[in-house]
TORKOL-4160 file (C-alpha; in steps of 0.2 Angstrom, whole numbers, padded with zeros to 4 digits, m for minus):
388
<pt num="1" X="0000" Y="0000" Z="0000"/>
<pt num="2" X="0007" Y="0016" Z="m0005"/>
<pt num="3" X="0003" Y="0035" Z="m0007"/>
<pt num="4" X="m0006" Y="0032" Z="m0029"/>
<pt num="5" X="m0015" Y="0016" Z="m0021"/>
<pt num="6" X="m0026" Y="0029" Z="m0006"/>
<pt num="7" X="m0026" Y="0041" Z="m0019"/>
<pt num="8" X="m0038" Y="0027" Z="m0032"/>
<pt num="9" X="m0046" Y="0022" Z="m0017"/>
<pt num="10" X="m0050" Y="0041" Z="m0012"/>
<pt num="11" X="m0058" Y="0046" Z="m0029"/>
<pt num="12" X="m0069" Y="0030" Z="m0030"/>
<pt num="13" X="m0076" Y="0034" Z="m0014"/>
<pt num="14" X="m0080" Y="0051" Z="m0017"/>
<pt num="15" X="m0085" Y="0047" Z="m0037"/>
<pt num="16" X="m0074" Y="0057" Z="m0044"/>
<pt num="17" X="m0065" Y="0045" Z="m0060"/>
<pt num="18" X="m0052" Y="0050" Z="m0071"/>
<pt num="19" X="m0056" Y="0061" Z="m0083"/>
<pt num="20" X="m0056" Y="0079" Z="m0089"/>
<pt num="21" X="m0070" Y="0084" Z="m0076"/>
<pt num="22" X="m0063" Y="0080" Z="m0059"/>
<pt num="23" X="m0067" Y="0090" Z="m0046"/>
<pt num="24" X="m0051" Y="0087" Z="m0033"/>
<pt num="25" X="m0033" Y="0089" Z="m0041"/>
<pt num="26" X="m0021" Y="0076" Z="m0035"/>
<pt num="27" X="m0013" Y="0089" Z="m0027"/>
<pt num="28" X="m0029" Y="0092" Z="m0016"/>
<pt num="29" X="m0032" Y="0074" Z="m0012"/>
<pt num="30" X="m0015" Y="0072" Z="m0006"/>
<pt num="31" X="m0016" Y="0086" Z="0005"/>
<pt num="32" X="m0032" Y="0078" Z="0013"/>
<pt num="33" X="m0022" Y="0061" Z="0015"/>
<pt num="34" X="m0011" Y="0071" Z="0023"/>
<pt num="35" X="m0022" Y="0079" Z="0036"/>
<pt num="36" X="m0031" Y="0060" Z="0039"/>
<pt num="37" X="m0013" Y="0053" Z="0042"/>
<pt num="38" X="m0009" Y="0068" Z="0055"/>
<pt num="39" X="m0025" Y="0065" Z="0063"/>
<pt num="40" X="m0024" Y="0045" Z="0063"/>
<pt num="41" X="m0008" Y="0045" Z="0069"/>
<pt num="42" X="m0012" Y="0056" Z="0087"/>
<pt num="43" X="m0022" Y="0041" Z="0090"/>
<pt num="44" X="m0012" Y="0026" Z="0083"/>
<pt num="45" X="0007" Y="0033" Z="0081"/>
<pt num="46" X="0020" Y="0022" Z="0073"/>
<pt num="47" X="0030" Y="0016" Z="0088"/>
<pt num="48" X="0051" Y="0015" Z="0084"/>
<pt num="49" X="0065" Y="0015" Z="0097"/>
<pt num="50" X="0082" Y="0016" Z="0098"/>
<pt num="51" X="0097" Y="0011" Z="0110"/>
<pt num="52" X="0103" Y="0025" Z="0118"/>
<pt num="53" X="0121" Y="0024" Z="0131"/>
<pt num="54" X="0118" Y="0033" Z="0148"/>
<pt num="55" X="0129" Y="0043" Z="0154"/>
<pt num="56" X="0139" Y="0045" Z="0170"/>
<pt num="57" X="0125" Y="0050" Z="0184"/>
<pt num="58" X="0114" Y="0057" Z="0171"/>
<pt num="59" X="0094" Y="0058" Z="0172"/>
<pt num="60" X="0090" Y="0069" Z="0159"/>
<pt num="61" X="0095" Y="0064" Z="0142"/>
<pt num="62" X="0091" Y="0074" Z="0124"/>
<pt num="63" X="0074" Y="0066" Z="0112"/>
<pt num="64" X="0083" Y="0049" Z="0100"/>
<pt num="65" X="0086" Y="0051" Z="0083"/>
<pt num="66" X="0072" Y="0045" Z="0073"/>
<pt num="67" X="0072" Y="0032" Z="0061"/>
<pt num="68" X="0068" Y="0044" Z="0048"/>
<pt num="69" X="0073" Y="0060" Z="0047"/>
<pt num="70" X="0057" Y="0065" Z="0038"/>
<pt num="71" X="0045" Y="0060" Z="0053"/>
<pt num="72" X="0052" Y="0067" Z="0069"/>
<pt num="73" X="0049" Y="0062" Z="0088"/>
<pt num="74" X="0034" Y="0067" Z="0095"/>
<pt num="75" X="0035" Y="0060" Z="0113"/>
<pt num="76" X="0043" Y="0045" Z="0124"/>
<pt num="77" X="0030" Y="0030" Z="0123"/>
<pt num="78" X="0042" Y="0019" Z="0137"/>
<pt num="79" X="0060" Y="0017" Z="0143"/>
<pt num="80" X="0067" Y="0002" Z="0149"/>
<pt num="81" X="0082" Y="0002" Z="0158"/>
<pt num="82" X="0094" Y="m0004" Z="0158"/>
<pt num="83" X="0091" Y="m0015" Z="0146"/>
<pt num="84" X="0107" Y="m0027" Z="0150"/>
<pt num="85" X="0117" Y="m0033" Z="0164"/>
<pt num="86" X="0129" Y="m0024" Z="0171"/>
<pt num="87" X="0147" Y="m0028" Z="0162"/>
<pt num="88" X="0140" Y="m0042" Z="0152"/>
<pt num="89" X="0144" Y="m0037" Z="0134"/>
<pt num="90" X="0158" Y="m0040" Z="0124"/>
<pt num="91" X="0173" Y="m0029" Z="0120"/>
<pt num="92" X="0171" Y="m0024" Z="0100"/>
<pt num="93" X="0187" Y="m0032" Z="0088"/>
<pt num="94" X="0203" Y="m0023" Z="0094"/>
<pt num="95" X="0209" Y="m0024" Z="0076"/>
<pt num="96" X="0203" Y="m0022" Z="0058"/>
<pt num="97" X="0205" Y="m0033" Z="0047"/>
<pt num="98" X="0216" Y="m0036" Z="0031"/>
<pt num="99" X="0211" Y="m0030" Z="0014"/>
<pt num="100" X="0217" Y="m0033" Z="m0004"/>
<pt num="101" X="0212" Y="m0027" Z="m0020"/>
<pt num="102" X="0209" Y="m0036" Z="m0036"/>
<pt num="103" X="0200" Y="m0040" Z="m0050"/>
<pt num="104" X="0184" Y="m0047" Z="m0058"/>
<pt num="105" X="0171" Y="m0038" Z="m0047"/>
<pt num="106" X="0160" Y="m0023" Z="m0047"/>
<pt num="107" X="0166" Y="m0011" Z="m0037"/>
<pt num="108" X="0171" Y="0005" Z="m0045"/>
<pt num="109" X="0188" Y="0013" Z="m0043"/>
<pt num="110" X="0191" Y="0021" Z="m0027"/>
<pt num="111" X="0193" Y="0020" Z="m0008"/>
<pt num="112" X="0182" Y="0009" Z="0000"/>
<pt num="113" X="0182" Y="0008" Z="0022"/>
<pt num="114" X="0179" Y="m0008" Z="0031"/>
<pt num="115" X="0175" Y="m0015" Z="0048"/>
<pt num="116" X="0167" Y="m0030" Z="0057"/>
<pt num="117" X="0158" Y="m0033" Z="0073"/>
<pt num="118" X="0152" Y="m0046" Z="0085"/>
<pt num="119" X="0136" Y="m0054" Z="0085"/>
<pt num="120" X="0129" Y="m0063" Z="0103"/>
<pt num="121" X="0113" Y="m0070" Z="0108"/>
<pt num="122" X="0106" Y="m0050" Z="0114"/>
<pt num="123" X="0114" Y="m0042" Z="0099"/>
<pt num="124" X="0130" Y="m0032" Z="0093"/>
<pt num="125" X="0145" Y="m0025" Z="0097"/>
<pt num="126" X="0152" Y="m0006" Z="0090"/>
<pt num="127" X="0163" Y="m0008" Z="0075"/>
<pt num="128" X="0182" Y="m0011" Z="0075"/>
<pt num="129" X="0195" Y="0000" Z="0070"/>
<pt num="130" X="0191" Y="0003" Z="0048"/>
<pt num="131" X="0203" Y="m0003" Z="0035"/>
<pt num="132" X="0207" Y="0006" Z="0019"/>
<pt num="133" X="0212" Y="0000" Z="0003"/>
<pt num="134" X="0210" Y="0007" Z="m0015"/>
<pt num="135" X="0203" Y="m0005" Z="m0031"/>
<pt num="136" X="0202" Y="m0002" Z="m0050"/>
<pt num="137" X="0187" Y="m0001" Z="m0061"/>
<pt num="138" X="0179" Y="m0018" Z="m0060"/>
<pt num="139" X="0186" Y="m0024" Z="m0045"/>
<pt num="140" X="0187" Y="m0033" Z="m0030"/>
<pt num="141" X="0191" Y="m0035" Z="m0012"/>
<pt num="142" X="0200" Y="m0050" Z="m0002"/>
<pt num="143" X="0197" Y="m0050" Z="0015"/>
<pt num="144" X="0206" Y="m0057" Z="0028"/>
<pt num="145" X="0211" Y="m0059" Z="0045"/>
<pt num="146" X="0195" Y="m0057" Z="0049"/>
<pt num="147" X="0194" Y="m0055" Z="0069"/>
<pt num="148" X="0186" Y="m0069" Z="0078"/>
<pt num="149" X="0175" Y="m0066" Z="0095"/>
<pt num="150" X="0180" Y="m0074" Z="0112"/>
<pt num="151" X="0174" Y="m0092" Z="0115"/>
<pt num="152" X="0170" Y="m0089" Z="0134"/>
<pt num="153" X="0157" Y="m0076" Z="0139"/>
<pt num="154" X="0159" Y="m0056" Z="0146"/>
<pt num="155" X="0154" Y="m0063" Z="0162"/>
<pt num="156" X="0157" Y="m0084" Z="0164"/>
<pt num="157" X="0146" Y="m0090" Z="0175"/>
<pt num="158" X="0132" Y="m0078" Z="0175"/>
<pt num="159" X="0122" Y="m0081" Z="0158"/>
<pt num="160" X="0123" Y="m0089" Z="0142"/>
<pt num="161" X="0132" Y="m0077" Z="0131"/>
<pt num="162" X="0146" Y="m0080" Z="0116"/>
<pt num="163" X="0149" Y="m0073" Z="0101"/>
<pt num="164" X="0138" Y="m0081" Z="0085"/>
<pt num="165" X="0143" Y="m0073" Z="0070"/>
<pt num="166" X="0152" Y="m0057" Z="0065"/>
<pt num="167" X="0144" Y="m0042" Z="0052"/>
<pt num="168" X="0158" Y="m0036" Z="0040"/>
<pt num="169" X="0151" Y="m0017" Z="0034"/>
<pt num="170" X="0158" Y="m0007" Z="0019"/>
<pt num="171" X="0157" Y="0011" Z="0016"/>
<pt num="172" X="0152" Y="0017" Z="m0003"/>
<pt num="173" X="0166" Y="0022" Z="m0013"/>
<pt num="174" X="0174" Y="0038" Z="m0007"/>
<pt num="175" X="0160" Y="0037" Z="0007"/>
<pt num="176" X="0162" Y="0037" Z="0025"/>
<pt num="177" X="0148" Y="0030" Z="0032"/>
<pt num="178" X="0149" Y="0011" Z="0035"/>
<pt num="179" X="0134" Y="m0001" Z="0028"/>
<pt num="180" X="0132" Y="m0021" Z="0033"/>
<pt num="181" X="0141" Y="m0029" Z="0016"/>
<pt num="182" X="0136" Y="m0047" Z="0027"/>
<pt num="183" X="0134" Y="m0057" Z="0039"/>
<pt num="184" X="0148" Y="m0071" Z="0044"/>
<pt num="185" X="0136" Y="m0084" Z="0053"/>
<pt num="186" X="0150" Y="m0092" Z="0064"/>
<pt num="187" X="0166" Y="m0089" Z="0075"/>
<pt num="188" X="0177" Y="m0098" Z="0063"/>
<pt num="189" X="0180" Y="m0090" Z="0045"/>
<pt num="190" X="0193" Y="m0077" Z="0043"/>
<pt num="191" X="0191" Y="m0073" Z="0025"/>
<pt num="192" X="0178" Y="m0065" Z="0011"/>
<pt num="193" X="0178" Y="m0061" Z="m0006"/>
<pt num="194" X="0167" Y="m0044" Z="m0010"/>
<pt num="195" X="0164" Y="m0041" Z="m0025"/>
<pt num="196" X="0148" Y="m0032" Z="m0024"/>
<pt num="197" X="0145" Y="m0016" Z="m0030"/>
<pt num="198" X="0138" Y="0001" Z="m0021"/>
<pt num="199" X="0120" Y="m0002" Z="m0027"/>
<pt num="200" X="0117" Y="m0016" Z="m0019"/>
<pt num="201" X="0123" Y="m0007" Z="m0001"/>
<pt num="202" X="0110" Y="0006" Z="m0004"/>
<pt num="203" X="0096" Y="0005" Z="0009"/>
<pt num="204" X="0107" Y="m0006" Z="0020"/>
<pt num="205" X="0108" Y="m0002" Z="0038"/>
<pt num="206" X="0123" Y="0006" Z="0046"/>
<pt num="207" X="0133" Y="0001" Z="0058"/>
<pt num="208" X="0129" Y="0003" Z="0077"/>
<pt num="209" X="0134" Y="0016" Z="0086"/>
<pt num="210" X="0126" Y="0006" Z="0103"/>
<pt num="211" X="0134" Y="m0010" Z="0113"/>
<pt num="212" X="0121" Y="m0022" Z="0113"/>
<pt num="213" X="0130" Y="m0036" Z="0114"/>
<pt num="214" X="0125" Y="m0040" Z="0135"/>
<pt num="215" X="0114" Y="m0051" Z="0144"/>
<pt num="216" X="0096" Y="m0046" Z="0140"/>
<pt num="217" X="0088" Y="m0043" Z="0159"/>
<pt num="218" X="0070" Y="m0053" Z="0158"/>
<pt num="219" X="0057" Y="m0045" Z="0167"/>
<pt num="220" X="0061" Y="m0028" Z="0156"/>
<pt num="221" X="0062" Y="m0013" Z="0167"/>
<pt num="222" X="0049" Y="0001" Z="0162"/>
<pt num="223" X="0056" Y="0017" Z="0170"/>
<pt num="224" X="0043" Y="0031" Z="0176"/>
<pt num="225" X="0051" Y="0046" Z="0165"/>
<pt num="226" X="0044" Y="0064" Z="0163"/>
<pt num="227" X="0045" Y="0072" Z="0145"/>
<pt num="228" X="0052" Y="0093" Z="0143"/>
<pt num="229" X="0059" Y="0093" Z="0159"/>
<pt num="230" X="0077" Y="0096" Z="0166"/>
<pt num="231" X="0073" Y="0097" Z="0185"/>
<pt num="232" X="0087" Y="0088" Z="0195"/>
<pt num="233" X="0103" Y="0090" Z="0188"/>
<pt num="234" X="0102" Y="0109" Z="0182"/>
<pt num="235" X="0093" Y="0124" Z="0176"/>
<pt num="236" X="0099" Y="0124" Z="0158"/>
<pt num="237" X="0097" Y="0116" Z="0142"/>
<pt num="238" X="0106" Y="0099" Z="0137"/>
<pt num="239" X="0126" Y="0102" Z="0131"/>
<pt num="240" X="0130" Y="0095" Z="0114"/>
<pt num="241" X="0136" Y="0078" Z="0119"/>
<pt num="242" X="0120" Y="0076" Z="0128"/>
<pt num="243" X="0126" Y="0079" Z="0146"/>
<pt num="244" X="0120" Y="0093" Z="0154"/>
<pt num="245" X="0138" Y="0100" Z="0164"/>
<pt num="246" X="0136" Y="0098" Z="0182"/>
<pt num="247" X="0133" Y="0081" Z="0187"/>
<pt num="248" X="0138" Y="0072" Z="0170"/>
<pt num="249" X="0153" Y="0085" Z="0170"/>
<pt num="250" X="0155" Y="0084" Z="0147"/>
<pt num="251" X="0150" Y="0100" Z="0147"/>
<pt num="252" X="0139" Y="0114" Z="0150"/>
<pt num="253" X="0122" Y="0121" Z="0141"/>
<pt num="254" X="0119" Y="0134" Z="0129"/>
<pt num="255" X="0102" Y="0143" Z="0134"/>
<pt num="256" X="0085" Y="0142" Z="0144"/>
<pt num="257" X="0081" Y="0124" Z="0146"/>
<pt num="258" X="0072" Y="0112" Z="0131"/>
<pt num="259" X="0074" Y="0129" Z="0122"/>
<pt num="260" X="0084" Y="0120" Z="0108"/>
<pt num="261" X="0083" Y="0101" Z="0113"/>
<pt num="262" X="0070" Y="0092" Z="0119"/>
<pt num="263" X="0073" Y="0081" Z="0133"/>
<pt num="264" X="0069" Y="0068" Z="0145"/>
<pt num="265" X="0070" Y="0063" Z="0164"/>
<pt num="266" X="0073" Y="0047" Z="0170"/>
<pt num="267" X="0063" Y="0046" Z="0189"/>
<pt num="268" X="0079" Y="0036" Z="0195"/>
<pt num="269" X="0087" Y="0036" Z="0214"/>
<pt num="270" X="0101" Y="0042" Z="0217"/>
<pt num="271" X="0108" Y="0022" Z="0221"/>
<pt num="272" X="0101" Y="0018" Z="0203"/>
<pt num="273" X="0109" Y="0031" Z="0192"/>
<pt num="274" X="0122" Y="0023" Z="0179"/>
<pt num="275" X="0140" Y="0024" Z="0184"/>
<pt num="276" X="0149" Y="0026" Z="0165"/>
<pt num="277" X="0142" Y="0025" Z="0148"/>
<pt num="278" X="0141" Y="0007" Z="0147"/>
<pt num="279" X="0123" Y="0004" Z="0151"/>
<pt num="280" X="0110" Y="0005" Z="0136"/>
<pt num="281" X="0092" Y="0011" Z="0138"/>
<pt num="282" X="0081" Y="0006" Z="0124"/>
<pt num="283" X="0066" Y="0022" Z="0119"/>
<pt num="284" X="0052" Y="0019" Z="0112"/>
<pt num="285" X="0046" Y="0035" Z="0103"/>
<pt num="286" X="0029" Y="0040" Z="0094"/>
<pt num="287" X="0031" Y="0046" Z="0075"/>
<pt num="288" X="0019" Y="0051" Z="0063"/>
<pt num="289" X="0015" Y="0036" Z="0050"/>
<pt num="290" X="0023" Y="0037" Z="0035"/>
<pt num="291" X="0011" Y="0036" Z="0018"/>
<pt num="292" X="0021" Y="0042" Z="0005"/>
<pt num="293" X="0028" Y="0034" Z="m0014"/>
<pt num="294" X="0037" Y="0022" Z="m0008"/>
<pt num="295" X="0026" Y="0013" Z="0005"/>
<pt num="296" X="0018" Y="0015" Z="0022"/>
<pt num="297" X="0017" Y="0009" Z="0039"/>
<pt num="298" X="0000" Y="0013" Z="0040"/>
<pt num="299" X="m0007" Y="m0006" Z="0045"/>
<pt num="300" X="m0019" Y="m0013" Z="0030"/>
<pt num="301" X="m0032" Y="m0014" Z="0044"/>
<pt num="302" X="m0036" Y="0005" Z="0046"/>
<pt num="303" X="m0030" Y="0008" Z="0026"/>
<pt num="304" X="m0052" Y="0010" Z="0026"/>
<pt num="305" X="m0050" Y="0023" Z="0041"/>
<pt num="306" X="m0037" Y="0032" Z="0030"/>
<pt num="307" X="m0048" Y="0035" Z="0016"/>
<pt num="308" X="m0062" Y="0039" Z="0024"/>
<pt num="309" X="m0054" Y="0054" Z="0035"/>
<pt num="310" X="m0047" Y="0059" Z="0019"/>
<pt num="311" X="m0063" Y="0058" Z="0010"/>
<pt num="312" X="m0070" Y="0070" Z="0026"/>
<pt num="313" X="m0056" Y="0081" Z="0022"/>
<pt num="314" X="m0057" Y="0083" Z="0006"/>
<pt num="315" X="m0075" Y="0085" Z="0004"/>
<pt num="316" X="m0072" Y="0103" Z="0019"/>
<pt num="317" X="m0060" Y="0109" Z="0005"/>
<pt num="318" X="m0074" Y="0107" Z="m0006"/>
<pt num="319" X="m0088" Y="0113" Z="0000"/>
<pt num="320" X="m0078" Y="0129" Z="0002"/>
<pt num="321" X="m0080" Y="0136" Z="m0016"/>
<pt num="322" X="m0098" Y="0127" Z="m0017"/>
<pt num="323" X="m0105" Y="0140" Z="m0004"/>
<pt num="324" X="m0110" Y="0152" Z="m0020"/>
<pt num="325" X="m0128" Y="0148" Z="m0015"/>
<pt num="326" X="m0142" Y="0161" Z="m0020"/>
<pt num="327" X="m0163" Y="0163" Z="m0018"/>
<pt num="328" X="m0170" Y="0172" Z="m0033"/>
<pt num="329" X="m0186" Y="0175" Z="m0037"/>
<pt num="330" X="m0193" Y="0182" Z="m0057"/>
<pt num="331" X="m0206" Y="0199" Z="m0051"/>
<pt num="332" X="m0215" Y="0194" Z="m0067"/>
<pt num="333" X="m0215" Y="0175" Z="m0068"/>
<pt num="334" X="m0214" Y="0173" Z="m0052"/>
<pt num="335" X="m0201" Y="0159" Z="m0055"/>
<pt num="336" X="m0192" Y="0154" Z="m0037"/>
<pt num="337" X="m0174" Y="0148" Z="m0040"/>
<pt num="338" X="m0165" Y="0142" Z="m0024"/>
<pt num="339" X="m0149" Y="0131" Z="m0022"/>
<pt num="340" X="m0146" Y="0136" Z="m0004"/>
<pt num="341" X="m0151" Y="0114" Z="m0002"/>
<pt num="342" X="m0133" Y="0112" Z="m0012"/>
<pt num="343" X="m0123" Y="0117" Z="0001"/>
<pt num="344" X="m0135" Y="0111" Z="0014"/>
<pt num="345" X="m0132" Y="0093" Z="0009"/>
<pt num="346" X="m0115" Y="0095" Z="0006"/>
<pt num="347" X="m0113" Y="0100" Z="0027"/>
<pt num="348" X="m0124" Y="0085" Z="0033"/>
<pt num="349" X="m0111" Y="0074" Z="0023"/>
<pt num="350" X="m0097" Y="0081" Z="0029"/>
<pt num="351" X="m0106" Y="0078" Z="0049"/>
<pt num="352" X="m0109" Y="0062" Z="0044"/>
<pt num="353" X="m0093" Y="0056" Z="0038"/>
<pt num="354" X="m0084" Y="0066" Z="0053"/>
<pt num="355" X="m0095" Y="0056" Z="0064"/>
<pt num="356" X="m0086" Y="0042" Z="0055"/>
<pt num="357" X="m0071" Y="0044" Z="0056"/>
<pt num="358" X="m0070" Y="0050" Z="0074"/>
<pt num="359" X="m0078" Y="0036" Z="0079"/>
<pt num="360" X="m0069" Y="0023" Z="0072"/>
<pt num="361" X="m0053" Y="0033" Z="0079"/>
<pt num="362" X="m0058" Y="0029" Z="0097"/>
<pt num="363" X="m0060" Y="0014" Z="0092"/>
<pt num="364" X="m0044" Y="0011" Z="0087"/>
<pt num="365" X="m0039" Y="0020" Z="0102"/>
<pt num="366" X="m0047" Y="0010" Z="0113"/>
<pt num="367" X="m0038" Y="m0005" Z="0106"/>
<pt num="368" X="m0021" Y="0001" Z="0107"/>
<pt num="369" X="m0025" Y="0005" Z="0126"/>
<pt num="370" X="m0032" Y="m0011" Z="0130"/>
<pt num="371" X="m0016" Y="m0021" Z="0120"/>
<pt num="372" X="m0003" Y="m0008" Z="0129"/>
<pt num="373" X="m0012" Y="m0012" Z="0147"/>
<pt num="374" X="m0010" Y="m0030" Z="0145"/>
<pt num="375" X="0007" Y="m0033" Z="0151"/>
<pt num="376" X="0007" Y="m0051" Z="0160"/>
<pt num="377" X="0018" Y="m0048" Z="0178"/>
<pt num="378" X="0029" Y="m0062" Z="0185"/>
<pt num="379" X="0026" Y="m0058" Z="0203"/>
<pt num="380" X="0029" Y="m0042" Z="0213"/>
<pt num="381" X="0044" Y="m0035" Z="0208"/>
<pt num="382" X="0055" Y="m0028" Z="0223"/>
<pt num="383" X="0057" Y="m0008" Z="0225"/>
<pt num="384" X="0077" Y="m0014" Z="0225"/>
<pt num="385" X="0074" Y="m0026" Z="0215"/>
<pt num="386" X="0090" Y="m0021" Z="0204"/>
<pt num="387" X="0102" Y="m0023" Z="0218"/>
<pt num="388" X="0097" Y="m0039" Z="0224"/>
């Protein structure tokens, strides 16, 4: 489902087929798709998250970067933290690894960047140090040396956890951002042949910037948080590297506080604040849905909901221009023309279809209420139950 296919489904709800005669411009309908997306989505967000590294003493840390640039954070849905045991995860590869150039592939000439990670059972490691090499027209790229993990977990004794496979990641040529080339699934092979070429890296995730490679605690910890506030560390905004200067001690804010950034405050004790940066909260976030060429994450469930707030929409902008209405009576024929009923019956639609749409967005609410209170509980969880 993508942005033409609501579009065709818009214009045979409101019998409006191709032609010469249309009444709404594409432009017009996609700017009521728009305003139903908006709207949907205060009810019925599309939840992401993203690992975030704490930092030493901190509470208050700055909004995640989105998945998408386009649709920005709107507010914190949950926190857990942290996320993993205490010291659990793996160190990333000390070294890079070796790289020759050759021939008989499709990479183009230039400089291409490489680096591997570690995969475990909770997930993976920060990349290793990147190594550079230049190929020719055509080429290719003989890796070796690849770094193998350690065979005995972080922490021996405690939990399951050993490394499972590696991820090599290649930049584009002349690029510096890395993207997964593959994934190694063992702890054994040291070498790889690349010889693929920068289109089939495009729309390949980057590499983590996050450890995750610890002990997943289970029962998950879902921290109390308030949103916009910066209340116990200090009375201005957060610094560039996401301390806030006092307690964290990085640095110092520029300005009155969430004047620039918008942040968050863990409702932590002083006993449970983190110690270094090696602790990882996960954020869920609330973003808008996206509904555009390229595809959506609007559910195909509530694709009917989406066309009919947009049909709503579309028929407001409508009515506009319709309301042209006159009563005139002929002195001599006494002939009565009125079309006042036109924009009449165009108003009672447009309350009838509202009282649609705003109905089947509480439903839609209520369900996503109902699913996020149904969290099943192992037992009573101690106030100190970290510490134990």
């Amino acid at each position: 489902m993508n942005l033409l296919d609501i579009e065709n489904a818009l214009r045979l709800d409101l019998f409006d087929p191709a032609g010469p005669n249309q009444r709404w411009s594409s432009a017009d309908l996609e700017r009521a798709i728009d305003k139903a997306v908006i709207r949907y989505s205060q009810y019925y967000p599309n939840i992401g998250y993203c690992d975030m590294n704490t930092r030493p003493y901190q509470r208050t840390y700055p909004y995640p970067q989105p998945w998408n640039p386009a649709y920005p954070v709107w507010w914190i849905e949950r926190i857990i933290y942290p996320l993993q045991a205490y010291g659990s995860y793996f160190q990333p590869p000390p070294g890079g690894l070796s790289a020759s150039p050759g021939s008989g592939g499709g990479l183009s000439a230039g400089l291409y960047q490489y680096a591997v990670t570690f995969l475990s059972e909770g997930g993976e490691t920060t990349p290793s140090p990147v190594t550079s090499v230049s190929v020719a027209n055509n080429g290719s790229v003989s890796l070796s040396n690849i770094p193998l993990g350690p065979t005995q977990p972080a922490l021996p004794g405690s939990a399951l956890n050993s490394v499972i496979g590696r991820n090599l990641y290649r930049t584009q040529v002349g690029g510096s951002t890395l993207l997964l080339l593959t994934t190694l699934g063992d702890n054994s092979t040291t070498s790889y042949l690349d010889t693929a070429p920068d289109s089939l890296l495009t729309g390949r995730p980057p590499a983590p910037t996050v450890n995750t490679s610890g002990v997943m605690l289970w029962p998950p910890r879902e921290r109390d948080f308030a949103e916009y506030s910066n209340l116990f560390e200090s009375s201005t905004a957060l610094a560039a590297g996401g301390n806030l200067g006092l307690q964290g001690n990085v640095g110092s804010g520029q300005g009155p506080l969430a004047s620039q950034t918008p942040s968050f405050t863990l409702k932590l004790s002083s006993a449970e604040l983190p110690r270094d940066n090696t602790l990882v909260m996960r954020v869920f976030y609330a973003t808008r849905h996206q509904l555009d060429a390229s595809g959506s994450t609007v559910p195909e469930l509530h694709r009917d909901l989406i066309v009919l707030g947009a049909s709503l929409y579309a028929m407001e902008a409508y009515q506009v221009p319709t309301n042209d209405n006159f009563s005139f009576q002929d002195g001599e024929l006494h002939d009565h023309l009125d079309d006042s009923m036109i924009p009449r019956a165009w108003q009672e639609a447009i309350a009838a279809r509202r009282s649609q749409f705003e109905t089947r967005l509480q439903e839609i609410r209520n369900q996503r209420d109902f699913a996020s209170a149904a969290r099943v509980q192992w037992g009573d969880i101690p106030a100190r139950w970290a510490r134990l």
